[in-house]
Every structure is written in C-alpha cells, then in structure tokens.
C-alpha positions in Angstrom: 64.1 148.5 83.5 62.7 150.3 80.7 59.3 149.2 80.7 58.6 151.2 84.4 59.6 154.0 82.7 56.9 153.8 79.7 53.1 154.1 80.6 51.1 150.6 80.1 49.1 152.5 77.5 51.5 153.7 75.6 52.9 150.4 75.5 50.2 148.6 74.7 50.0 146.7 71.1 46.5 148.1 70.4 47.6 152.0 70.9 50.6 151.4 69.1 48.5 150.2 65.7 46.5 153.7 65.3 43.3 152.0 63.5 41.4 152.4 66.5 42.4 156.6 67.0 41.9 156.8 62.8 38.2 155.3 63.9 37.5 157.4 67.2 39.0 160.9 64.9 36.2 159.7 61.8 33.1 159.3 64.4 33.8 163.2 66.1 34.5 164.5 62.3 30.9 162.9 61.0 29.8 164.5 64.1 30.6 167.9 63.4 30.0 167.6 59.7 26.1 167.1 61.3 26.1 170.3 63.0 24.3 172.6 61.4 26.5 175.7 60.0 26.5 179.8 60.1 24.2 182.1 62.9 22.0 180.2 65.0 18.0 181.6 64.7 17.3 184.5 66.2 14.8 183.0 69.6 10.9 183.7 69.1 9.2 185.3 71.8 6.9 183.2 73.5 4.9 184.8 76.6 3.1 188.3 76.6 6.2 190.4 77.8 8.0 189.3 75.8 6.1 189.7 73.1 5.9 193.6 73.8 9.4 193.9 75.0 10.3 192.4 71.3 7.8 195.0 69.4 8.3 197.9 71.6 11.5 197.8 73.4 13.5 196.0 70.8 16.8 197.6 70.0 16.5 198.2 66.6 13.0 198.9 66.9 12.8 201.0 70.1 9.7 203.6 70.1 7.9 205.6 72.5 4.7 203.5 72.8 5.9 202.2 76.0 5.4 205.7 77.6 2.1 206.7 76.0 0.8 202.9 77.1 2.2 203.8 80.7 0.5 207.2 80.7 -3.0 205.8 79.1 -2.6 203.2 82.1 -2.2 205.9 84.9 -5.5 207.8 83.6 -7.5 205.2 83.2 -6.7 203.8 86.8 -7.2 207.4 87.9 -10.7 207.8 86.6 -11.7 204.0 87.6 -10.2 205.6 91.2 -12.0 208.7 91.2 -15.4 207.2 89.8 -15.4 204.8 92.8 -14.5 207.5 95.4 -16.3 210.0 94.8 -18.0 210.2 91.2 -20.2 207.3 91.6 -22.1 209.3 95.0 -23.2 212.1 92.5 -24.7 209.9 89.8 -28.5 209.9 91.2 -28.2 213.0 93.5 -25.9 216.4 93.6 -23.5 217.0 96.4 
C-alpha cells in the first residue's frame, strides 16, 4: 500500500545510493570551471558600416564627421548633377 504512494524513481536502489548524482554534479561543475571568466570581448566590426558607425558614431567617440561627410556627399552629387545638365553643353561653345 505504501509503495503506490512513493514514485518508482525515488524508490529505486540506484537513486537511493547518490554515487551516480555525486558523478552527474562533478561533470556540470568541470563544466563551468571551463568557461571562461569576467566581461566577454567587446565584438569587432566586420563590414564597412559598421566600421564607420564604430569610428564615427560610436558612443564614446561620437563626432561630427558624419555631417561634414553627408554635406561633402550632397555637393559633390550636385556638381556631378549640374555638370551633366547643363555645364557640360558650355564646354566647346557659349550659351
């Protein structure tokens, strides 16, 4: 009558003996003891934007490049604009 009250594991010869839990606790403690310890690596950046984002846009490192390389961009698409428009029809002849 007793035994339907007691779970078959618990029961059991081989849980009672606690070699095999001593065992299972030593092989996750070795585990652990592998890991390596303190603040894991700060990640590399590894494609182009990233690259930038971690020079310019960094939080530690913020600047302003970001704005003068946005601003370069816009003229230099504006003249390569313009010149193909309209400059390049006055390079031979006037207006």
């Amino acid at each position: 009558m007793v035994s339907t009250l007691i779970p078959p594991k618990i029961a059991s010869p081989s849980a009672i003996g606690g070699a095999a839990d001593a065992a299972r606790m030593q092989r996750v403690v070795s585990f652990y003891e592998k890991l390596p310890r303190g603040a894991a690596p700060a990640p590399q950046p590894k494609g182009l934007i990233e690259r930038y984002q971690a020079r310019y846009m960094n939080g530690k490192n913020a600047r302003a490049m970001p704005l003068v390389h946005v601003i370069g961009g816009i003229l230099v698409l504006g003249y390569a604009n313009n010149y193909y428009f309209h400059l390049r029809h006055h390079k031979n002849n006037a207006h």
